[in-house]
C-alpha positions as CSV (number, residue, x, y, z in Angstrom):
1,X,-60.1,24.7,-44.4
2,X,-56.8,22.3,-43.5
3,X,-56.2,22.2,-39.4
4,X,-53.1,24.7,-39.8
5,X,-54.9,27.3,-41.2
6,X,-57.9,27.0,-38.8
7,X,-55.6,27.3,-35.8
8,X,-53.5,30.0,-37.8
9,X,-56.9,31.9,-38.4
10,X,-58.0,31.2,-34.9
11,X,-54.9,32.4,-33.1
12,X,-55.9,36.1,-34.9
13,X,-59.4,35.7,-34.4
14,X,-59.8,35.9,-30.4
15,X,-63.1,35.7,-30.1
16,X,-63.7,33.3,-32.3
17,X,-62.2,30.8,-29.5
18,X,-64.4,31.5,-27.0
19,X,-66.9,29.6,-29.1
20,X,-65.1,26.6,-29.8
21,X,-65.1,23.7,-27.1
22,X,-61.9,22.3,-26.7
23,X,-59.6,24.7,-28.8
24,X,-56.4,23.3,-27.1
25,X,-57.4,20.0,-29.1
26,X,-57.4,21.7,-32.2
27,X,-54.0,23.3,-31.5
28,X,-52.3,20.0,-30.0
29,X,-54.6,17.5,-31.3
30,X,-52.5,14.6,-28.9
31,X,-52.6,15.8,-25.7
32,X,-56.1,14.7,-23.7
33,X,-56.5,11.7,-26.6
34,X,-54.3,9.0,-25.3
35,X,-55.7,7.3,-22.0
36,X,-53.7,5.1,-20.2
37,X,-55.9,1.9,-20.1
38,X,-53.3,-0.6,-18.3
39,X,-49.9,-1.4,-15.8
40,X,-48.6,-4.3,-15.7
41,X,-45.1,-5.6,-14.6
42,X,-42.7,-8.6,-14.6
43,X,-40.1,-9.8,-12.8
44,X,-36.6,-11.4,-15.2
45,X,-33.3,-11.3,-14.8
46,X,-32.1,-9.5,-17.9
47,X,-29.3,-8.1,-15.9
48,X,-26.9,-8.2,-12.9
49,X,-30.1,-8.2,-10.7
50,X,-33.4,-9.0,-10.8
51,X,-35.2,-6.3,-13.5
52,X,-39.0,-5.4,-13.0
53,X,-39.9,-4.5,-16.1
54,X,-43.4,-2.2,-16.6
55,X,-45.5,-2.2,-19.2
56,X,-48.2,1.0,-19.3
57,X,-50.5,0.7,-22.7
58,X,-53.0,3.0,-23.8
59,X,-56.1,2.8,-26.3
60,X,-54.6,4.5,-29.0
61,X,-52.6,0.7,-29.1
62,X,-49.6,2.6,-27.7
63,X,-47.1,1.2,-25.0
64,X,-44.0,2.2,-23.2
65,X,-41.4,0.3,-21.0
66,X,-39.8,0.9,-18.1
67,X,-37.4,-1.1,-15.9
68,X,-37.4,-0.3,-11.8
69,X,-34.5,-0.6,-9.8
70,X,-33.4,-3.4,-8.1
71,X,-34.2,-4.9,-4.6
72,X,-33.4,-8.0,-3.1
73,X,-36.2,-10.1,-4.8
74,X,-38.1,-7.5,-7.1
75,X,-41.6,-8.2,-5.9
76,X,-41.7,-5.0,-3.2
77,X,-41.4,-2.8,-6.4
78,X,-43.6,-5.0,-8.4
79,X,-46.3,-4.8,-5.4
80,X,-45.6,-0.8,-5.6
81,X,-46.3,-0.5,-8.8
82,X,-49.3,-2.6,-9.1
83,X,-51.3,-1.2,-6.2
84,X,-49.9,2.5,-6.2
85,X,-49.4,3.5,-9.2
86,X,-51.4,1.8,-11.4
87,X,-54.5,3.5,-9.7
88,X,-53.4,6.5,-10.1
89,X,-52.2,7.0,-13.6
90,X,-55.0,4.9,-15.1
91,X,-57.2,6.8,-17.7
92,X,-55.1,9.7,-17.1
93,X,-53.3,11.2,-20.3
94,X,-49.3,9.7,-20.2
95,X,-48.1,13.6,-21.3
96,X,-49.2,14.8,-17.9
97,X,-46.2,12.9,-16.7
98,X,-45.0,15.3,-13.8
99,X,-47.9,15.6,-12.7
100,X,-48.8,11.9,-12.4
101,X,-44.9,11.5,-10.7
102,X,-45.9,13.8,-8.3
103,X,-49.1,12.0,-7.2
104,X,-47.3,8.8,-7.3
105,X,-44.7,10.2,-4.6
106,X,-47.0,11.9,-2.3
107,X,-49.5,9.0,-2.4
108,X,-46.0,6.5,-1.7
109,X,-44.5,9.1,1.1
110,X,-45.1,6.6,3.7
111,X,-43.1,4.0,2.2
112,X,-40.1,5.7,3.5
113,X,-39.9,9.6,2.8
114,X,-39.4,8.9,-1.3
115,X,-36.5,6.4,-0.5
116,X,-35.9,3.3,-1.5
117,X,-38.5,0.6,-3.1
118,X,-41.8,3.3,-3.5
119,X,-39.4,5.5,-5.5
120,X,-37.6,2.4,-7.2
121,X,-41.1,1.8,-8.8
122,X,-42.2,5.0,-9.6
123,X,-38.6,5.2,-11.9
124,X,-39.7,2.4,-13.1
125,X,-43.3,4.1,-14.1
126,X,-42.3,7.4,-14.9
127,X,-39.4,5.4,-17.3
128,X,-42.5,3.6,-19.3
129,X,-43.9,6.8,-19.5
130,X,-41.2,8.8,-21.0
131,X,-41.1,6.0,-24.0
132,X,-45.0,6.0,-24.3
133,X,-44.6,9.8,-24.8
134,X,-41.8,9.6,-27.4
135,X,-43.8,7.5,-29.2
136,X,-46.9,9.1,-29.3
137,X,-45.5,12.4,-30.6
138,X,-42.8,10.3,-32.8
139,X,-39.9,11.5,-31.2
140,X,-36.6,10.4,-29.9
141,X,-36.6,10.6,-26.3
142,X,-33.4,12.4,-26.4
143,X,-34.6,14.8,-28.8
144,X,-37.5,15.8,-26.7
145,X,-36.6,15.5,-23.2
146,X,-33.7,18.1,-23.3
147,X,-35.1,20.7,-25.7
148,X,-33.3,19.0,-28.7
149,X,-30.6,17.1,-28.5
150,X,-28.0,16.3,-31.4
151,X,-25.6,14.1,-30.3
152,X,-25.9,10.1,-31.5
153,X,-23.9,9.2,-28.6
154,X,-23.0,9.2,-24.8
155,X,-19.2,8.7,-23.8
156,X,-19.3,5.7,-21.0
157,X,-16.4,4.1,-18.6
158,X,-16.5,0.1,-18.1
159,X,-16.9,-0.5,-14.6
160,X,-14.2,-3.5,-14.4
161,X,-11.1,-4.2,-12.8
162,X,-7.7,-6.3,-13.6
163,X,-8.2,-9.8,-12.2
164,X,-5.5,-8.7,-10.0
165,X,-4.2,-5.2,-9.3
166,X,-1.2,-6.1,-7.7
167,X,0.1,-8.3,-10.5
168,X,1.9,-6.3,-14.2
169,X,0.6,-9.3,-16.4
170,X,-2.8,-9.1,-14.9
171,X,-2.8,-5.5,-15.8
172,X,-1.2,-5.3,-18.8
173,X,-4.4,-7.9,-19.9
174,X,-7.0,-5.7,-19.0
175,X,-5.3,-2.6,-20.6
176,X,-5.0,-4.7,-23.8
177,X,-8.9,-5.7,-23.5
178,X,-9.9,-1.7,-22.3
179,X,-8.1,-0.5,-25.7
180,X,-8.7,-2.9,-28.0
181,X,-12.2,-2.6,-27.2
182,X,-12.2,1.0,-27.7
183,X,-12.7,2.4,-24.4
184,X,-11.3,5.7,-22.7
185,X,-12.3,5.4,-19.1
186,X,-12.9,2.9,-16.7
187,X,-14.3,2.5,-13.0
188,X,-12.0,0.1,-10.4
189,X,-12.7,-0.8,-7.3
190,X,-9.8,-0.5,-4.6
191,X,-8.3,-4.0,-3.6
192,X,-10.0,-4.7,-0.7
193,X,-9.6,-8.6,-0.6
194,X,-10.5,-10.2,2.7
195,X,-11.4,-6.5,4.1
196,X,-15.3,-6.6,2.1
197,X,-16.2,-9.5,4.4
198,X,-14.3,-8.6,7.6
199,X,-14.7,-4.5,8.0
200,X,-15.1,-3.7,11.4
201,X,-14.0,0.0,11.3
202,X,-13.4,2.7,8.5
203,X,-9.6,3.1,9.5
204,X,-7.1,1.5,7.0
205,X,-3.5,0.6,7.9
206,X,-0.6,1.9,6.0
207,X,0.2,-1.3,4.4
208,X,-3.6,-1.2,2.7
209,X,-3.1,2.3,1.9
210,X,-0.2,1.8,-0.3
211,X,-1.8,-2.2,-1.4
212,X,-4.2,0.0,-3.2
213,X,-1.9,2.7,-4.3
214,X,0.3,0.2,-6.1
215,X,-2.8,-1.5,-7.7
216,X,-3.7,1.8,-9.1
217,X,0.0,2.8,-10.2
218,X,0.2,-0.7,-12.5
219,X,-3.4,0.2,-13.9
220,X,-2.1,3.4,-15.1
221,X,1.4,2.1,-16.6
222,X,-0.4,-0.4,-18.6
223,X,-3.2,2.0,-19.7
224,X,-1.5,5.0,-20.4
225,X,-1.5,8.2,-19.7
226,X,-4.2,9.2,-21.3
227,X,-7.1,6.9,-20.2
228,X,-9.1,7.9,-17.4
229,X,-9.3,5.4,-14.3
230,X,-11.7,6.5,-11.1
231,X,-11.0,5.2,-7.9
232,X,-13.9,3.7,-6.5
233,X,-13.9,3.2,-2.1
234,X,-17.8,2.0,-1.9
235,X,-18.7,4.5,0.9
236,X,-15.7,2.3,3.6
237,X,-13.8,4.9,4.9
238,X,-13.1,7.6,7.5
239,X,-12.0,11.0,6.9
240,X,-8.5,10.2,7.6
241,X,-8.5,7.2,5.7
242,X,-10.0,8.8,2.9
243,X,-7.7,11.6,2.5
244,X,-4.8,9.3,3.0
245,X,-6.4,7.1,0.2
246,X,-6.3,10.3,-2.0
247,X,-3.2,11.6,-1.6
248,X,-1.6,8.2,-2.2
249,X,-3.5,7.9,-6.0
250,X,-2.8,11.2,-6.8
251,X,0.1,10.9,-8.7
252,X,-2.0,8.2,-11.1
253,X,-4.4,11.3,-11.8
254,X,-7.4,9.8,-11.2
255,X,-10.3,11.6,-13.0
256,X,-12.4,11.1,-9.6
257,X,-12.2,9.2,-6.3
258,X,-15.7,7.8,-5.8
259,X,-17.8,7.7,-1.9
260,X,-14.6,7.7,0.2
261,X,-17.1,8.7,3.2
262,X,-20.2,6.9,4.1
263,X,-23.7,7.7,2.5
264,X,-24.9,10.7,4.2
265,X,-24.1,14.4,3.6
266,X,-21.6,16.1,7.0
267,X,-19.4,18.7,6.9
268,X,-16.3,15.7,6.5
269,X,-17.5,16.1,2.6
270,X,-16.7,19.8,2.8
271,X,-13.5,19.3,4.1
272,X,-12.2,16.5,2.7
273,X,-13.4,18.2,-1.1
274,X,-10.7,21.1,0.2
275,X,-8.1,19.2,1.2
276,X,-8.4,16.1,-1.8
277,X,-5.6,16.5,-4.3
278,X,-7.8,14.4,-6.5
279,X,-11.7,15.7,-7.3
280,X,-14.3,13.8,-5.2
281,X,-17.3,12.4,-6.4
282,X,-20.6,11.0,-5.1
283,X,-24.2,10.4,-5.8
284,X,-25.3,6.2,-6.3
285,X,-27.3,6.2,-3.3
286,X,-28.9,9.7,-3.1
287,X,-32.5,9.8,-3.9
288,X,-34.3,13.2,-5.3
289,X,-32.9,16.6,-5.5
290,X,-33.7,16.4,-1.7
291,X,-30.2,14.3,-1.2
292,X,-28.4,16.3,-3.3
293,X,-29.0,20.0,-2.8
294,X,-26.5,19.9,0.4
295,X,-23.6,17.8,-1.5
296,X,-24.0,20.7,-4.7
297,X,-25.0,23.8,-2.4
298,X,-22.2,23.1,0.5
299,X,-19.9,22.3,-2.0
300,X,-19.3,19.2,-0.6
301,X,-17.6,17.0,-3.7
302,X,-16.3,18.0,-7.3
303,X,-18.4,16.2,-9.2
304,X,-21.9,14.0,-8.9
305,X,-23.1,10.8,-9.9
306,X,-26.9,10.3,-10.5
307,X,-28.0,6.6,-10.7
308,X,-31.2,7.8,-12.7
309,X,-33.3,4.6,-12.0
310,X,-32.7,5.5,-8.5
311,X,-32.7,8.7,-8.0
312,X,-36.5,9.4,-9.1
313,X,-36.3,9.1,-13.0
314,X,-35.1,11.1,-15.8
315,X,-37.3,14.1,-15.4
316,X,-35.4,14.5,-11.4
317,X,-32.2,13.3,-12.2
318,X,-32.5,16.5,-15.0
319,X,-33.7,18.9,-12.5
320,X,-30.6,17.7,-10.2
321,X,-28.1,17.6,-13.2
322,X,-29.1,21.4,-14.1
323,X,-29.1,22.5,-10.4
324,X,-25.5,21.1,-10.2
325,X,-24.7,23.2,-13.3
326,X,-25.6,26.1,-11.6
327,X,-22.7,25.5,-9.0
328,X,-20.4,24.5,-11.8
329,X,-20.6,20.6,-10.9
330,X,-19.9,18.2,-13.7
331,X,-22.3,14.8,-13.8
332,X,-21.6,11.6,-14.1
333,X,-23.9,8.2,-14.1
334,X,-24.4,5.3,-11.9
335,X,-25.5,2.3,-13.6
336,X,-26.4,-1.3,-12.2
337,X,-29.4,-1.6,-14.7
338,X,-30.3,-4.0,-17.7
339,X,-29.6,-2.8,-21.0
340,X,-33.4,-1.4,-20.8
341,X,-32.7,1.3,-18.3
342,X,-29.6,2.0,-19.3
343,X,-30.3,3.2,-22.7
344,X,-33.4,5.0,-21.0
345,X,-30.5,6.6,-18.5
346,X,-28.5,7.2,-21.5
347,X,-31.0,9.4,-23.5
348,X,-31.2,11.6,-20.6
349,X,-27.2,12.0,-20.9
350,X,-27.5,13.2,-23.8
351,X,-29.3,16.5,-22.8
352,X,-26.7,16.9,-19.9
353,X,-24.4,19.9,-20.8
354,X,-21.7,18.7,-18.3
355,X,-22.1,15.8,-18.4
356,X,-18.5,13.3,-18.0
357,X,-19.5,9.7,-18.7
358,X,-22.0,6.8,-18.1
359,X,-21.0,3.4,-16.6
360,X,-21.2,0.5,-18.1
361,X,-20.8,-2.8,-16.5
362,X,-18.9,-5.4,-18.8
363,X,-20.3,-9.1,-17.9
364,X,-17.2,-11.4,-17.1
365,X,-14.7,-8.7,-18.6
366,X,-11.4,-11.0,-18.7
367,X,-13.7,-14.0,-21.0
368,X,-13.6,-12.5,-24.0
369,X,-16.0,-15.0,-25.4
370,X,-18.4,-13.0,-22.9
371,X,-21.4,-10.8,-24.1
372,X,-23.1,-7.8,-22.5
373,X,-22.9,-4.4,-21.1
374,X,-25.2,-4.7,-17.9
375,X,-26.6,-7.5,-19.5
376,X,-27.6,-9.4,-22.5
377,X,-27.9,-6.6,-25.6
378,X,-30.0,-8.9,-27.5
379,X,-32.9,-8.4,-25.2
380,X,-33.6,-4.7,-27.0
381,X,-34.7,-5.5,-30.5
382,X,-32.7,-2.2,-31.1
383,X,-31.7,-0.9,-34.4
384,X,-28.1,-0.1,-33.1
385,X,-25.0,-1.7,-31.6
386,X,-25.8,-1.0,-27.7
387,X,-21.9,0.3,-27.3
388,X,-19.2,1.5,-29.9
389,X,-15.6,1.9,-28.8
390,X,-17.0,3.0,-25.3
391,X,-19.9,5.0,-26.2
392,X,-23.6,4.4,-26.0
393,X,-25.3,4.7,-29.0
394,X,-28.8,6.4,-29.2
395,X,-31.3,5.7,-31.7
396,X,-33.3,8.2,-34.0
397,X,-36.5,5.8,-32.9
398,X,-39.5,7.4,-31.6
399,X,-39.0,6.6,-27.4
400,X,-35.8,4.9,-26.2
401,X,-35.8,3.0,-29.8
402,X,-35.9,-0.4,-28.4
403,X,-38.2,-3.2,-29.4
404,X,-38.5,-6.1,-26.8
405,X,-37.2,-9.3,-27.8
406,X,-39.6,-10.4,-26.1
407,X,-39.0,-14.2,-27.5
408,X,-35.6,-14.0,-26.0
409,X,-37.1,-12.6,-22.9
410,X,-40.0,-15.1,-22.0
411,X,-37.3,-17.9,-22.3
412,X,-34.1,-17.4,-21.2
413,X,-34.9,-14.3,-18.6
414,X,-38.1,-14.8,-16.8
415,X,-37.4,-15.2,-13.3
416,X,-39.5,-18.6,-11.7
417,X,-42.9,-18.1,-11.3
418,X,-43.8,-15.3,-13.3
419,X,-46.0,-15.2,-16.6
420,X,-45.0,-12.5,-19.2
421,X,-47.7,-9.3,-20.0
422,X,-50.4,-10.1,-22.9
């Protein structure tokens, strides 16, 4: 008798079950047969930053990889993973993956609440083990994560800027570069010029106010009307400013105005959400659905922005993206990551129903002898182009459908000191 008809015979045959050790084997005969027999992780500098990549292997010869977020030097989320985590999910079976993220945050709680490097690491785990999974059951990531998805791509903005705002020529560059590339959207910062280094306050003068109102006007007249341009304010402001700062872009149309406030969630988000002519966005430094759930419940912005190696990996970032759906909230992604976690970040897009677009850093976007989205492309052995006129592409692969250059990797990337996994 062939396995389907056994477990088509057993499933009418009730009792028969209670004599058969191990039926759930019979039924899925993957889950509880793939150990995890090994973590291992490695610092290189694929990216803007400093990448730790993880490796988590099994003994059916299957591996998945991960990449954890960044921190100043990578080695407190390499230390994380190493000691924490790797004790915890070894032998265990890589489909019990919410369970083993769960043990990894309560066991890391005292790290900092599930902030910063314990949860960094964990991403970077629970990352490795979403590609493990896809490829033991031979799926795309994408295909599985979300129920099924169908699309082959994920709409992303270039997180770039003119080399100056201020100037038509400069402008009327980029736009040339944005379209001729192929893209529909991109992320500017506001010109802060000598203000980055010298911020003492969050109040802006007039003159800056309408410095960065002009920048924004020239972007649109030499992109269009129809290309989307957020307005990005990294968290500087004050209410005042901030609502100043939107009413003076609002007549470019910006498709959002990114962290106007600082970090944390007050009642300023509520108000200044009512009174914004322009929608308001946040999200790159909020951590679990914990950091959230006031921003979505309160209604404190329009829209949110999940970095997803940040936030707690793709399984949270999909409980958050789904809780914001409920409120009617539109997604969007943060994205400082190699091209390793962002095509992981870009799978999970895919199953977002609202979702808006996905950044995409462009390496040294004014040299167009310059390579790389987040990084170098070539790193991913993939079986695509990484970006197509301004969308990621996703591969039919079983996992996230890359396949290590590792070559590439061990000698152009490796940061000093560190030997690459066996």
């Amino acid at each position: 008798m062939n396995r389907r008809n056994f477990i088509r015979n057993a499933a009418v045959t009730v009792p028969m079950m209670a004599f058969l050790p191990n039926f759930e084997l019979f039924a899925n005969p993957v889950k509880g047969k793939v150990k995890i027999t090994d973590v291992q992780c490695v610092l290189t500098r694929i990216g803007m930053r400093i990448s730790p990549l993880v490796k988590i292997s099994t003994d059916a010869g299957l591996f998945g990889i991960g990449e954890c977020h960044h921190d100043s030097n990578g080695h407190g989320a390499k230390d994380v993973v190493l000691n924490v985590c790797k004790p915890i999910i070894m032998g265990k079976d890589p489909l019990d993956l919410d369970y083993l993220v769960f043990k990894m945050s309560t066991r890391t709680s005292y790290f900092g609440g599930n902030h910063g490097i314990a949860t960094h690491a964990i991403t970077g785990v629970e990352m490795a083990l979403w590609d493990l999974i896809g490829k033991i059951t031979e799926q795309p990531v994408h295909k599985i994560f979300g129920g099924g998805s169908h699309v082959s791509e994920v709409r992303a903005y270039a997180s770039a800027r003119p080399r100056n705002m201020l100037d038509m020529d400069s402008c009327k560059e980029f736009a040339e570069l944005m379209l001729g590339q192929g893209w529909t959207a991109c992320k500017s910062d506001i010109d802060r010029n000598q203000r980055w280094n010298s911020l003492d306050n969050r109040r802006l003068s007039n003159t800056e106010v309408d410095k960065i109102a002009q920048g924004f006007f020239n972007m649109r007249e030499a992109l269009g009307p129809e290309f989307d341009i957020a307005v990005h304010c990294h968290w500087e402001f004050d209410f005042d400013s901030a609502l100043r700062v939107a009413n003076a872009v609002a007549p470019m149309r910006p498709i959002w105005l990114e962290d106007p406030l600082p970090i944390g969630y007050n009642e300023q988000w509520v108000k200044l959400t009512e009174k914004s002519p322009v929608p308001i966005l946040t999200g790159e430094n909020l951590y679990t659905r914990d950091d959230f759930r006031p921003f979505i419940v309160n209604q404190g912005v329009n829209m949110i922005e999940i970095d997803v190696s940040m936030a707690g990996g793709l399984l949270e970032a999909k409980k958050i993206a789904d809780f914001a759906e409920t409120y009617y909230i539109p997604v969007c992604t943060h994205n400082v990551a190699s091209p390793i976690a962002t095509i992981a970040s870009a799978n999970w897009a895919a199953t977002v129903r609202e979702f808006v677009a996905h950044e995409a850093f462009i390496m040294n976007p004014m040299n167009r002898a310059g390579k790389g989205v987040n990084g170098d492309p070539d790193v991913l052995g993939y079986d695509k182009e990484m970006i197509v006129k301004g969308h990621l592409q996703l591969s039919d692969r079983p996992g996230f459908g890359f396949d290590l250059n590792e070559k590439l990797i061990r000698e152009k990337y490796m940061v000093e000191g560190e030997t690459w996994w066996k």
